[in-house]
TORNUZA-792460 format. One record per residue (C-alpha): residue number from 1; y, z, x negated. Coordinates in Angstrom, 1 decimal, m for minus. Layout:
N
<site NUM, <Y, Z, X>>
...
***
This chain:
487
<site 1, <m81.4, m2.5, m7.5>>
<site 2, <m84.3, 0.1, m7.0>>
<site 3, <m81.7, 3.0, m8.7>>
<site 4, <m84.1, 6.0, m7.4>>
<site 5, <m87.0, 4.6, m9.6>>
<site 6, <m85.5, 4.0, m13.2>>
<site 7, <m85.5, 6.6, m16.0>>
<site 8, <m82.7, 6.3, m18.4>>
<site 9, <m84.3, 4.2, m21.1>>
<site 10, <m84.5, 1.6, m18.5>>
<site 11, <m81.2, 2.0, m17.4>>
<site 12, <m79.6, 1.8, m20.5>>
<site 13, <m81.8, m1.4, m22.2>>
<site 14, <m81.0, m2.8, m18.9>>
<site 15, <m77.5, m2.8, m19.2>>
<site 16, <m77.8, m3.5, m22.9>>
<site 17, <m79.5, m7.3, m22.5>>
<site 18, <m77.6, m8.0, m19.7>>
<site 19, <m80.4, m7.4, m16.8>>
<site 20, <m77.2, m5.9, m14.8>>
<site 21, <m74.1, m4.2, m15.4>>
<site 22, <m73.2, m0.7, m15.9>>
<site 23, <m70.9, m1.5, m13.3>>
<site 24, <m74.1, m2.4, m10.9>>
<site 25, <m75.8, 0.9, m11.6>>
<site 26, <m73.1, 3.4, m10.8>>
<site 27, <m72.2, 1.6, m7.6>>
<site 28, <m75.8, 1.2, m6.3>>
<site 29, <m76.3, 5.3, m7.0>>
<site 30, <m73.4, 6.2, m5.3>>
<site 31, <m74.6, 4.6, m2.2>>
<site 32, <m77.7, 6.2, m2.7>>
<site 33, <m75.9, 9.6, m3.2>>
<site 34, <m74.0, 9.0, 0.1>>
<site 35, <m76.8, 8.4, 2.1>>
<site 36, <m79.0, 11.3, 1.0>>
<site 37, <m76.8, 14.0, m0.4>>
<site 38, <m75.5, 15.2, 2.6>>
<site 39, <m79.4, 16.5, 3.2>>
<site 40, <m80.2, 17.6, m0.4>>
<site 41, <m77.0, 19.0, m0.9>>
<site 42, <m77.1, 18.8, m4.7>>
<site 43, <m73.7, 18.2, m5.6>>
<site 44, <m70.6, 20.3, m5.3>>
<site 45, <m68.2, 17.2, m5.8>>
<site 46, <m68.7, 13.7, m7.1>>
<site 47, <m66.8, 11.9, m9.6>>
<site 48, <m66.8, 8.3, m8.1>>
<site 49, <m63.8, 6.8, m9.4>>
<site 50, <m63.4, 8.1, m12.9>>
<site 51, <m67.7, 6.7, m13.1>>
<site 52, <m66.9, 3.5, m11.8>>
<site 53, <m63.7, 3.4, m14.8>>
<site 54, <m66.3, 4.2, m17.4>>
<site 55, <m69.2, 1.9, m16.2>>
<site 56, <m66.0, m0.9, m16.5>>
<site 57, <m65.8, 0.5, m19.7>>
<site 58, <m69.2, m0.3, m21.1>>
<site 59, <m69.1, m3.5, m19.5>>
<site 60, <m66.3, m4.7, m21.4>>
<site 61, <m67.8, m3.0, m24.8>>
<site 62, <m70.7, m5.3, m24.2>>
<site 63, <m68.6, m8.7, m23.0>>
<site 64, <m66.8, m8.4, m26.1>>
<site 65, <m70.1, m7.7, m28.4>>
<site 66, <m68.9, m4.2, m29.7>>
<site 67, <m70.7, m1.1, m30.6>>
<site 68, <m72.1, 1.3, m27.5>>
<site 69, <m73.0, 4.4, m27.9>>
<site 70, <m77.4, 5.3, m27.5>>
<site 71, <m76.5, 6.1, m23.5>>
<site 72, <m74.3, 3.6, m22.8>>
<site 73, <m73.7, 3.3, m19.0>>
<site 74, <m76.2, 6.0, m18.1>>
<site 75, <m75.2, 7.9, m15.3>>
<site 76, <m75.7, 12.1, m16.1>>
<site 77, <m74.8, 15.0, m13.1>>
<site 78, <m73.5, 18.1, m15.1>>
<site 79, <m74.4, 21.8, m13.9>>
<site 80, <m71.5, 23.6, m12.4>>
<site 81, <m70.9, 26.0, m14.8>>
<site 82, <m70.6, 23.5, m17.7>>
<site 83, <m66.8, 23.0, m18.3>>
<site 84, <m65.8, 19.8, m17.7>>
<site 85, <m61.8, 18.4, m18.7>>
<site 86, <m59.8, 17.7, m15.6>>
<site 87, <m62.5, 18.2, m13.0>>
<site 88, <m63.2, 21.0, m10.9>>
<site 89, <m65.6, 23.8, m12.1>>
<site 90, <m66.3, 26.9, m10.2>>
<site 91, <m70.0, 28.2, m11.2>>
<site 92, <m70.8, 27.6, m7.7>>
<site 93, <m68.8, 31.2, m7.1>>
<site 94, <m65.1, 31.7, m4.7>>
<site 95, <m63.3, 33.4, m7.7>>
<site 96, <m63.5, 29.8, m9.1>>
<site 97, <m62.8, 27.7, m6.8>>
<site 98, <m59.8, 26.1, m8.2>>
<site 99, <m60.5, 26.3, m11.8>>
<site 100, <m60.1, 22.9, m13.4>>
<site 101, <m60.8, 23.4, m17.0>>
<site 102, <m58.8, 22.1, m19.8>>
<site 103, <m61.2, 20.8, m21.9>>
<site 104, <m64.9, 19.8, m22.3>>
<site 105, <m67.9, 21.8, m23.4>>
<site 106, <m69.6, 20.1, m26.9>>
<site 107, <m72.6, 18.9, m24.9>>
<site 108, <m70.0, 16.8, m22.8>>
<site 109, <m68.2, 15.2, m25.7>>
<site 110, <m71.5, 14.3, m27.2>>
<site 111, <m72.5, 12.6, m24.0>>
<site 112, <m69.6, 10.8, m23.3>>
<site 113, <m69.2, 9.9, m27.4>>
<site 114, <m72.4, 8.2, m26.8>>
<site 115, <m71.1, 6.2, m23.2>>
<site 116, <m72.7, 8.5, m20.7>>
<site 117, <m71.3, 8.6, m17.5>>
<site 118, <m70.8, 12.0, m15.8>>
<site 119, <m71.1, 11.7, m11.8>>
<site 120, <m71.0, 14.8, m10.4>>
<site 121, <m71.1, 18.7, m10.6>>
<site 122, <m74.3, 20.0, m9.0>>
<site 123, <m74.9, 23.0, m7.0>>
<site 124, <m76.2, 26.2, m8.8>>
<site 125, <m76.8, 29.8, m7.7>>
<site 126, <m73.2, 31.9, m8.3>>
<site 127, <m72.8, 32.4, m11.9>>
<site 128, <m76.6, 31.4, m13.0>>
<site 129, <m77.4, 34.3, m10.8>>
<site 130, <m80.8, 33.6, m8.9>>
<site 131, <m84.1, 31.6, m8.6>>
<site 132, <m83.6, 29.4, m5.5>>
<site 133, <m79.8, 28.1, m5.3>>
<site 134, <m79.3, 30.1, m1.9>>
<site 135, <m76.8, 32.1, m4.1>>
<site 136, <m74.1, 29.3, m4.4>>
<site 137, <m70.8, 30.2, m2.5>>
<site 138, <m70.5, 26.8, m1.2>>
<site 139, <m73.5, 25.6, 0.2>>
<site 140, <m77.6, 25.8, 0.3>>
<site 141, <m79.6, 22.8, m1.7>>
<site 142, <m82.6, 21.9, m0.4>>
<site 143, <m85.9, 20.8, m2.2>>
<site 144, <m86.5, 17.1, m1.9>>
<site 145, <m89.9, 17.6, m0.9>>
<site 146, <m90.0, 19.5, 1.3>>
<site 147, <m86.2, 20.1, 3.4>>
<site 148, <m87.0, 23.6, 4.1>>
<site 149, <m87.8, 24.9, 0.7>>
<site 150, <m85.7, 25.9, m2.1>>
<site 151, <m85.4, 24.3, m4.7>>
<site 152, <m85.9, 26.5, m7.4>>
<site 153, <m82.6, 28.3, m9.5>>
<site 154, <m80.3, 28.5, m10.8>>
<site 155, <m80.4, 25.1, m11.8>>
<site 156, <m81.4, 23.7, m8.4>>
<site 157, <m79.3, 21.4, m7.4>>
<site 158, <m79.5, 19.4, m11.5>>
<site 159, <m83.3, 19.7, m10.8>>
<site 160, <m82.9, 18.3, m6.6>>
<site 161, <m80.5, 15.2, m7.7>>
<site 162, <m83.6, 14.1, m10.2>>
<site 163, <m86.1, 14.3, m7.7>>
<site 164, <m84.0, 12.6, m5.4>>
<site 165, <m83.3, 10.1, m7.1>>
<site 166, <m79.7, 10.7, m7.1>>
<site 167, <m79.5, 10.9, m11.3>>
<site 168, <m81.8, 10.0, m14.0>>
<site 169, <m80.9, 13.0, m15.8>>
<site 170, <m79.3, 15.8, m15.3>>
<site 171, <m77.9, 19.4, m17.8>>
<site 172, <m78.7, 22.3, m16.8>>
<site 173, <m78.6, 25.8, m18.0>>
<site 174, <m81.7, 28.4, m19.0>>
<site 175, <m80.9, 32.0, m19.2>>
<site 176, <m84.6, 33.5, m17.9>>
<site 177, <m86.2, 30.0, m16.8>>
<site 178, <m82.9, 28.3, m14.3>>
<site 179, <m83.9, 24.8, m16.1>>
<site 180, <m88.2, 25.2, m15.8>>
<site 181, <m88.4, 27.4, m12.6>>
<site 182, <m86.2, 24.4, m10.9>>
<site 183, <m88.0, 21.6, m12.7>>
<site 184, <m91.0, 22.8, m11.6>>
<site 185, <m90.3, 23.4, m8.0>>
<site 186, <m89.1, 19.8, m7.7>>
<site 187, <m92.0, 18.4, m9.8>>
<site 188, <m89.7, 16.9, m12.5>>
<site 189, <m89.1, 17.5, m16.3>>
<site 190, <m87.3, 20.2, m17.6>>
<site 191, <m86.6, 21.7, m21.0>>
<site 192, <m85.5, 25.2, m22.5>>
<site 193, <m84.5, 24.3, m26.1>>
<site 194, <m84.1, 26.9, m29.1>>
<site 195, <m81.7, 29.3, m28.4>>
<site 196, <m79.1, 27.9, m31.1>>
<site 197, <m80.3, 24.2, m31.1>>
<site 198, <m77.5, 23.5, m28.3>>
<site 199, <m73.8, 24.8, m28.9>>
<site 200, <m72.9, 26.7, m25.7>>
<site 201, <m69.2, 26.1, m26.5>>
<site 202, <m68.2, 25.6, m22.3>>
<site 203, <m70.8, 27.3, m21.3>>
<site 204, <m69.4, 29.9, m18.7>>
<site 205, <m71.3, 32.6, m19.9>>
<site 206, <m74.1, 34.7, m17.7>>
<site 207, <m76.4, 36.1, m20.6>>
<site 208, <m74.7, 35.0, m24.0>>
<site 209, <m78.0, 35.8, m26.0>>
<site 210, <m79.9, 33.8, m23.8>>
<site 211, <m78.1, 31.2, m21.9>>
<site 212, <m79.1, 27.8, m23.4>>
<site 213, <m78.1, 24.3, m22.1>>
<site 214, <m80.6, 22.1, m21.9>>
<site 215, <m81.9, 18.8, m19.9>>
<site 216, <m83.8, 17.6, m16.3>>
<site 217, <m85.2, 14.6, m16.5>>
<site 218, <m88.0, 12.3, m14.8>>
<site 219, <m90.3, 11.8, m18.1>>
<site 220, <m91.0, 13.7, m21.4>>
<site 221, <m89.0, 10.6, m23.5>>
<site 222, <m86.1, 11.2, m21.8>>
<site 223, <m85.7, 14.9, m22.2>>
<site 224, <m86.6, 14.0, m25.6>>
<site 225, <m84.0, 11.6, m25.7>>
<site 226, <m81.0, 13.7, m24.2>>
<site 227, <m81.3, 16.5, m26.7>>
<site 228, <m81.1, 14.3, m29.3>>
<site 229, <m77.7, 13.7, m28.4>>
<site 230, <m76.4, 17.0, m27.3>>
<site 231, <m78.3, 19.4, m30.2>>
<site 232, <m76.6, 20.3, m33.4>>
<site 233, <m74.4, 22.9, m35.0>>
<site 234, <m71.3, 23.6, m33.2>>
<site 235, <m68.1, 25.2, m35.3>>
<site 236, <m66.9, 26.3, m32.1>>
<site 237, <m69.9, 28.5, m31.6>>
<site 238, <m71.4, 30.4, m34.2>>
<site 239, <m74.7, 31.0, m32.4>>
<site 240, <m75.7, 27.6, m33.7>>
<site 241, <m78.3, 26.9, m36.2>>
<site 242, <m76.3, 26.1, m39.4>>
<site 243, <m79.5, 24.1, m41.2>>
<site 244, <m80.2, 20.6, m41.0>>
<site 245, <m82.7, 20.2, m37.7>>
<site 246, <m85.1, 17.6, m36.5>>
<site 247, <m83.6, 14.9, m35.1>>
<site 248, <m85.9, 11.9, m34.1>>
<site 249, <m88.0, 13.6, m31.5>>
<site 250, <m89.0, 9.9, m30.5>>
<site 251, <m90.8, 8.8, m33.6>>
<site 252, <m93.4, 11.7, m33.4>>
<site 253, <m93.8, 11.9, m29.7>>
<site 254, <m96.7, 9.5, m29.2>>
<site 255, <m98.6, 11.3, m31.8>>
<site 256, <m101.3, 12.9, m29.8>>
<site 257, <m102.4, 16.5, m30.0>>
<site 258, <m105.7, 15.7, m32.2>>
<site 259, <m106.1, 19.0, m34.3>>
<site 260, <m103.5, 21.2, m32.4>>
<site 261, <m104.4, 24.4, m31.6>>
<site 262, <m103.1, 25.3, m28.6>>
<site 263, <m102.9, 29.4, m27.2>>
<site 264, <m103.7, 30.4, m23.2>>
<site 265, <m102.3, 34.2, m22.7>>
<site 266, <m105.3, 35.5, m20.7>>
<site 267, <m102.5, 38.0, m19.5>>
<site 268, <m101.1, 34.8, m17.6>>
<site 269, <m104.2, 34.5, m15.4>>
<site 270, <m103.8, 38.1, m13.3>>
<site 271, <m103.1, 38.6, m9.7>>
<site 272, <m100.2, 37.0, m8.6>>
<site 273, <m100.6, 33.2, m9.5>>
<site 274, <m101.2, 30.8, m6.9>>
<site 275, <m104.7, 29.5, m7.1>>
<site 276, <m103.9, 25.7, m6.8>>
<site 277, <m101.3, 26.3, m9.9>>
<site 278, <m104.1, 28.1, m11.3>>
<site 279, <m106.4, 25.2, m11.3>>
<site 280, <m103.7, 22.4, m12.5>>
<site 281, <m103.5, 24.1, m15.3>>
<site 282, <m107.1, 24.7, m15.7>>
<site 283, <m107.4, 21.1, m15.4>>
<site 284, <m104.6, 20.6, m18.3>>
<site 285, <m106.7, 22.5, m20.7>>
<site 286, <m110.0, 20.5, m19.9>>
<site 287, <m107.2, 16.8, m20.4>>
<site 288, <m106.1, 18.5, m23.6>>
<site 289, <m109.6, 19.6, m25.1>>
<site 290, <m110.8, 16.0, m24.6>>
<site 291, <m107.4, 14.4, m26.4>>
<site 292, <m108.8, 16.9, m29.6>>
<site 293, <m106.7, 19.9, m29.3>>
<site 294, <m108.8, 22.9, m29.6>>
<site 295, <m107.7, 25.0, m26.8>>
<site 296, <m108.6, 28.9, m26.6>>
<site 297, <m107.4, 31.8, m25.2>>
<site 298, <m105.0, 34.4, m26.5>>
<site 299, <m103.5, 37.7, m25.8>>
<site 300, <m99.8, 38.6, m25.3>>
<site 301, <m99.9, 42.0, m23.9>>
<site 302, <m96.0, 42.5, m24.6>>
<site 303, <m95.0, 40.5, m22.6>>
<site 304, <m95.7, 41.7, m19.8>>
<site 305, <m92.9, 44.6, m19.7>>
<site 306, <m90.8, 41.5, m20.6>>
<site 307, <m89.6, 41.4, m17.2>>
<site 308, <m87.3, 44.9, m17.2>>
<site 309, <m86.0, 44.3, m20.4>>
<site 310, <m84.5, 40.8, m19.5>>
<site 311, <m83.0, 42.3, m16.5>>
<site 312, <m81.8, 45.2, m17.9>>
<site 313, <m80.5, 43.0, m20.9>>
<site 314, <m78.8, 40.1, m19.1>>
<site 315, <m77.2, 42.3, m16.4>>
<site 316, <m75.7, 43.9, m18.8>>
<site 317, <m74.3, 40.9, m20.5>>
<site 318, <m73.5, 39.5, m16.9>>
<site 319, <m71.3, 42.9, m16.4>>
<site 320, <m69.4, 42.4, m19.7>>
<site 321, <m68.5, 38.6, m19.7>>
<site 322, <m67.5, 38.9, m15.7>>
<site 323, <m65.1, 41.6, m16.0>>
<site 324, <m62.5, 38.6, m16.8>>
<site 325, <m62.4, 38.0, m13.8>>
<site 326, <m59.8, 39.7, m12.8>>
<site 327, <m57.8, 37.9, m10.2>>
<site 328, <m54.8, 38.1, m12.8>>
<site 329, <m54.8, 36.1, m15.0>>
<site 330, <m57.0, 32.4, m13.3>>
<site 331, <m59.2, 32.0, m10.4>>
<site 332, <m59.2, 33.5, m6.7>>
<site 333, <m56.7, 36.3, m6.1>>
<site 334, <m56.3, 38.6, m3.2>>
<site 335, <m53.4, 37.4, m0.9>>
<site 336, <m53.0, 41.5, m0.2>>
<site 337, <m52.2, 44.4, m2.5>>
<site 338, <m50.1, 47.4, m3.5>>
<site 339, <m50.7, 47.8, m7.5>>
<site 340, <m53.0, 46.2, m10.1>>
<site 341, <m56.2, 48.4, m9.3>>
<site 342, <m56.1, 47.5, m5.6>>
<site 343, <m55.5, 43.8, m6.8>>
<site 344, <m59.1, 43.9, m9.1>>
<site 345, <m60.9, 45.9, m6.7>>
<site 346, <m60.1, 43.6, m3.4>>
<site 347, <m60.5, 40.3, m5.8>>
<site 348, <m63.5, 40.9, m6.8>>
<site 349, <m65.1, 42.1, m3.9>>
<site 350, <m64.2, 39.3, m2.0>>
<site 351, <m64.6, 36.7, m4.2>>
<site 352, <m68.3, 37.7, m5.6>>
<site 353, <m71.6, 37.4, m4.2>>
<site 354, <m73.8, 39.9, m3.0>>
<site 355, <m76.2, 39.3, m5.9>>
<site 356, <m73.9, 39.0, m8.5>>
<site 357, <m72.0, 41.9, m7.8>>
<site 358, <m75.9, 43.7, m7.7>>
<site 359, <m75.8, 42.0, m11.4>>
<site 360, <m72.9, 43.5, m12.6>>
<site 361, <m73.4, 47.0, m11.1>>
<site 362, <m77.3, 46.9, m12.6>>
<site 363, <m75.5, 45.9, m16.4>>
<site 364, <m72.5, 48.3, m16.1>>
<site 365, <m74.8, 51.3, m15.2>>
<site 366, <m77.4, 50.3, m17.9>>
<site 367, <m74.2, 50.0, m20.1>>
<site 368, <m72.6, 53.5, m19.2>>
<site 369, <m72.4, 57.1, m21.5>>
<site 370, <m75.9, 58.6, m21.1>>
<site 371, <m77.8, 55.8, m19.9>>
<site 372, <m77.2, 53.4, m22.7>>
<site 373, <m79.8, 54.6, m25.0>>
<site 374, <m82.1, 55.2, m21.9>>
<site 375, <m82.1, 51.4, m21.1>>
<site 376, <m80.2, 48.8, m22.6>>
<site 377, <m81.0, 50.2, m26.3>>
<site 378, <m84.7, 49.9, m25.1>>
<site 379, <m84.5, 46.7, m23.7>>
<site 380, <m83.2, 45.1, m27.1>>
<site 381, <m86.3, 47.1, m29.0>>
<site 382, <m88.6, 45.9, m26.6>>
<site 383, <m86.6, 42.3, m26.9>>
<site 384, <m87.4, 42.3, m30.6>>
<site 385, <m91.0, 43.1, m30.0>>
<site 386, <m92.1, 40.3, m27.5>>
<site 387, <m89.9, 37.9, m30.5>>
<site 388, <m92.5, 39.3, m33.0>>
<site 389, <m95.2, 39.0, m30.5>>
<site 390, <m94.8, 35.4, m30.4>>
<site 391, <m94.1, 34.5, m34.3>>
<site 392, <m97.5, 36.4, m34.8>>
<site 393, <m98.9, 34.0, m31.9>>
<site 394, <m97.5, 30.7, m33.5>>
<site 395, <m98.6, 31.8, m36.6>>
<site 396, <m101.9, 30.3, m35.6>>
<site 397, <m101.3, 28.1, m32.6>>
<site 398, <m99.3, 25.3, m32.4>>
<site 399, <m98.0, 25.4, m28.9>>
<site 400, <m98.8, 28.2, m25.9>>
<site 401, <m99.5, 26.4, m22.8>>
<site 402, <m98.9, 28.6, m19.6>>
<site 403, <m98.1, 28.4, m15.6>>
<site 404, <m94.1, 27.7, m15.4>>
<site 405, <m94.2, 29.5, m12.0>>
<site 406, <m96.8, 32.1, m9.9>>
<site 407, <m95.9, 30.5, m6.7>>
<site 408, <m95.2, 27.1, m5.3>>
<site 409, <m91.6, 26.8, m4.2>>
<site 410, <m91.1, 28.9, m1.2>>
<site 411, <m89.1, 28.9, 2.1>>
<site 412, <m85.1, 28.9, 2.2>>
<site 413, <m84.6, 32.4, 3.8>>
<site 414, <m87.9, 33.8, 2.7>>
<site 415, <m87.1, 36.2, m0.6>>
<site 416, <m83.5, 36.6, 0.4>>
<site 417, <m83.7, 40.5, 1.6>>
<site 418, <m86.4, 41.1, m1.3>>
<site 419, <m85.0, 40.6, m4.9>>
<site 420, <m87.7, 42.0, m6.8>>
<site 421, <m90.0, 39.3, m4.8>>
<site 422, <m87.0, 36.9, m6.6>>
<site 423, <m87.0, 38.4, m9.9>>
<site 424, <m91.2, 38.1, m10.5>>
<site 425, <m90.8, 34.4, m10.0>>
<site 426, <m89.7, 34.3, m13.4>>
<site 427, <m92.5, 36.7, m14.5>>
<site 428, <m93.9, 33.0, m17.3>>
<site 429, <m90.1, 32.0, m18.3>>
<site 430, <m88.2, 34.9, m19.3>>
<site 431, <m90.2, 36.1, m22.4>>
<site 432, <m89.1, 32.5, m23.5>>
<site 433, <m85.3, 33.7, m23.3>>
<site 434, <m85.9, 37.2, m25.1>>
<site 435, <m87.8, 35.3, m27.7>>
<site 436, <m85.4, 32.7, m28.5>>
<site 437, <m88.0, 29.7, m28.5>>
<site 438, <m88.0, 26.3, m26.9>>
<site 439, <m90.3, 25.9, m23.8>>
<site 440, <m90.7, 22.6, m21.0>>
<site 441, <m91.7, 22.6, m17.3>>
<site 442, <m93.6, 19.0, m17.2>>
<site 443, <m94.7, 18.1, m13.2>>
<site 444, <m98.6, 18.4, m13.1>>
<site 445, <m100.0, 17.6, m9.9>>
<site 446, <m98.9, 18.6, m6.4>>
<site 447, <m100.5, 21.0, m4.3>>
<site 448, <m102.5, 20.3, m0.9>>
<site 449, <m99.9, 21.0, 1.2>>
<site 450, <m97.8, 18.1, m1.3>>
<site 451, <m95.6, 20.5, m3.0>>
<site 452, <m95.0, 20.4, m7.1>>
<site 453, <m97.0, 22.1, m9.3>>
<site 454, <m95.5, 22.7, m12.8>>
<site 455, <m97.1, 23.6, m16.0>>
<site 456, <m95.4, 25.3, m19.4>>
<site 457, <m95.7, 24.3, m23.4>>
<site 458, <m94.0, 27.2, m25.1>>
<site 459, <m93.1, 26.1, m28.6>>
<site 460, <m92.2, 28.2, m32.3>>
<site 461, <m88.9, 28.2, m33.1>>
<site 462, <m87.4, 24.6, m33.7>>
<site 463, <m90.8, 23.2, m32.5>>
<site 464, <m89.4, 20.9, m29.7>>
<site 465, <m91.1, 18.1, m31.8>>
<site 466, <m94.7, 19.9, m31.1>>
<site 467, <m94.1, 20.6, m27.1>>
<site 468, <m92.9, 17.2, m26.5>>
<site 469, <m96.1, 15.6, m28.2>>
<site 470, <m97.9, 18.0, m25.5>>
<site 471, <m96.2, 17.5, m22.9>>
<site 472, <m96.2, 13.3, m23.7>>
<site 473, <m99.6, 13.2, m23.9>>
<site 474, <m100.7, 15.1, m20.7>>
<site 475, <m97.8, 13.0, m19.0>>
<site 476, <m99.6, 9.8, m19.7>>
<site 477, <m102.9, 11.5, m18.8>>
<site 478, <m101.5, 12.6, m15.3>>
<site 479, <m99.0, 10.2, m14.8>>
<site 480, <m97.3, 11.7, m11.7>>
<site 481, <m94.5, 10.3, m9.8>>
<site 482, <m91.4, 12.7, m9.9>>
<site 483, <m89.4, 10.8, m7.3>>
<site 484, <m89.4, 12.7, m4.0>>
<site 485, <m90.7, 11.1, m0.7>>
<site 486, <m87.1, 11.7, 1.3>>
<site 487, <m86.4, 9.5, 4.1>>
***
């Protein structure tokens, strides 16, 4: 069974006629996770035996002609900072190491309501902090294309295991562009829903106004398909969209774009993007004018200045949902102390990284008497601005189509001593946070030296039903294989 090659529609109508067992398809990935895992490194820990319980599960549903559920025996690897009920999770970080949660996040129980199988925890950078998944406590991932690149963050190692081949799909999480950076480094799908669409209820929180959970997958259909299960309102989290929501993403996605207008931000074209990602998307726009969009070009001068604001915003957030960790009350804890402020202090410094801890000092200091006005008050006017920036845009446009990344996926080592080099690789995503609006990193090419190139459909609003026609039809145009070359 060629596992590495088969999306999850495959997967699950195999299972469904009776072309192989459920059974059959977590066994045959597991050997494939064995044997090239240990040079990805894309998961933190498997989940072997409690997979191979559920795969017997659906088996049995389907021997005895009973009802499955729309991803019946599809295998799914679930971001480490999703909470997940009696296994391990740590957010890639020390201070967790031990935590087993208690229960599941909403996304979970909709998966597993519909007879996913979760096999594993992937690797992420320390608390969603980072762009290249060198930040995790526990160990580097590696970009299947190429072993001595990064792999993108913080959703690296959801975005690795797809290319790999060592899951169909993956969830991930988005707070300035950890699901499309990723995607796009490891030239696979990768979607940024509304903020809202998705609860976040077991979501260990980074940036609670913009964290979003969302899917990686190898083709348009089945990112399409995966949020259909996990969206909806949640009454355990009250950021989530209360109205009744498009559903059915599948019956519109082989539209076409005919008549869509579709906006290029000439601001997205300055120095500092790579000239081969550059012409893909050059390229995209000539594919797209010759489908019948009407392409043209747009200005977005706002967002530019997006960049301060998101990290003067999400640091602060970052410095006010960490401070629970405390080493009192769950998670690491200093073996050495004399009273309760010694206790903090020492846990904390030892159990946090060296760029979360530069998080939390950034978000406490915006956050502090005198300064709060100065920065983080500005950031949230500035937040509302680049919001209004792009209703005005979508007012006319349909979709905004735009670079994901400005450079190809670099070196493991390279940025490390330079964050600001780190922080501008998000320069195209995190406008898409502050905004609130869905986006999707779709693979588009590679470059000469075979590395993925990525491109970006920014959507309204709700408007995952317009990006996925997009991104459907230029994925039929390109048709580009998202399974890694790894020997």
């Amino acid at each position: 069974m060629n596992i590495e090659n088969m999306d999850i529609c495959q997967i699950r109508d195999g299972i469904k006629n009776g072309s192989f067992t459920a059974t059959s398809v977590i066994t045959s990935l597991f050997q494939r996770i064995k044997s090239i895992d240990p040079k990805v490194k894309s998961y933190l820990r498997l989940c072997e035996e409690d997979a191979l319980q559920k795969a017997k599960i659906v088996d049995e549903k389907i021997a005895k002609n009973e009802p499955i559920g729309a991803l019946a025996g599809v295998p799914i690897a679930i971001k480490d900072n999703i909470c997940t009920d009696g296994i391990i999770t740590t957010c890639a970080s020390k201070i967790l190491e031990d935590f087993i949660p208690p229960y599941n996040a909403t996304v979970i129980e909709k998966l597993l309501k519909e007879d996913a199988i979760i096999i594993g925890k992937t690797n992420m950078d320390e608390f969603a902090m980072g762009s290249s998944t060198e930040n995790s406590a526990f160990q580097v991932t590696s970009n299947p294309w190429d072993l001595e690149r990064v792999p993108g963050g913080s959703s690296g190692g959801s975005a690795a295991c797809v290319a790999a081949g060592l899951a169909p799909v993956s969830l991930g999480s988005d707070t300035g562009g950890s699901i499309r950076q990723p995607a796009s480094f490891c030239g696979v799908v990768g979607l940024k829903p509304t903020y809202g669409l998705v609860s976040r209820f077991g979501l260990i929180a980074f940036g609670s106004s913009l964290d979003q959970i969302g899917p990686i997958s190898k083709t348009v259909k089945d990112a399409a398909l995966t949020l259909e299960i996990i969206q909806g309102s949640d009454e355990l989290d009250c950021t989530t969209y209360k109205e009744p929501i498009q559903k059915d993403y599948l019956s519109t996605i082989e539209s076409g774009v005919s008549g869509m207008k579709i906006g290029v931000p000439k601001e997205f074209f300055k120095k500092g993007l790579d000239e081969e990602i550059k012409a893909s998307l050059l390229d995209s726009i000539e594919k797209l004018k010759a489908l019948g969009a009407q392409v043209e070009e747009i200005s977005l001068p706002i967002t530019e200045e997006g960049l301060s604001a998101y990290y003067i915003i999400s640091s602060a957030e970052a410095s006010s949902n960490l401070a629970r960790f405390d080493g009192i009350r769950y998670g690491y804890r200093t073996k050495e102390f004399v009273d309760v402020d010694e206790l903090i202090t020492k846990t904390r410094t030892e159990a946090f990284g060296t760029e979360v801890k530069r998080r939390i000092m950034l978000g406490t200091y915006a956050l502090s008497s005198g300064y709060y006005d100065a920065y983080y008050n500005r950031a949230l006017k500035l937040k509302k601005k680049i919001k209004e920036e792009f209703k005005k845009a979508f007012d006319t446009y349909d979709v905004i189509l735009s670079p994901t990344t400005p450079t190809l996926p670099f070196k493991i080592g390279e940025n490390c001593t330079d964050p600001l080099a780190m922080y501008l690789g998000d320069i195209y995503t995190i406008n898409i946070n502050l905004a609130g609006i869905p986006a999707i990193s779709l693979p588009y090419g590679k470059s000469e030296s075979g590395l993925p190139i990525g491109i970006q459909i920014i959507g309204p609003h709700f408007g995952e039903e317009k990006i996925f026609k997009v991104a459907y039809a230029l994925e039929q145009e390109v048709k580009i294989s998202t399974l890694a070359p790894i020997l």
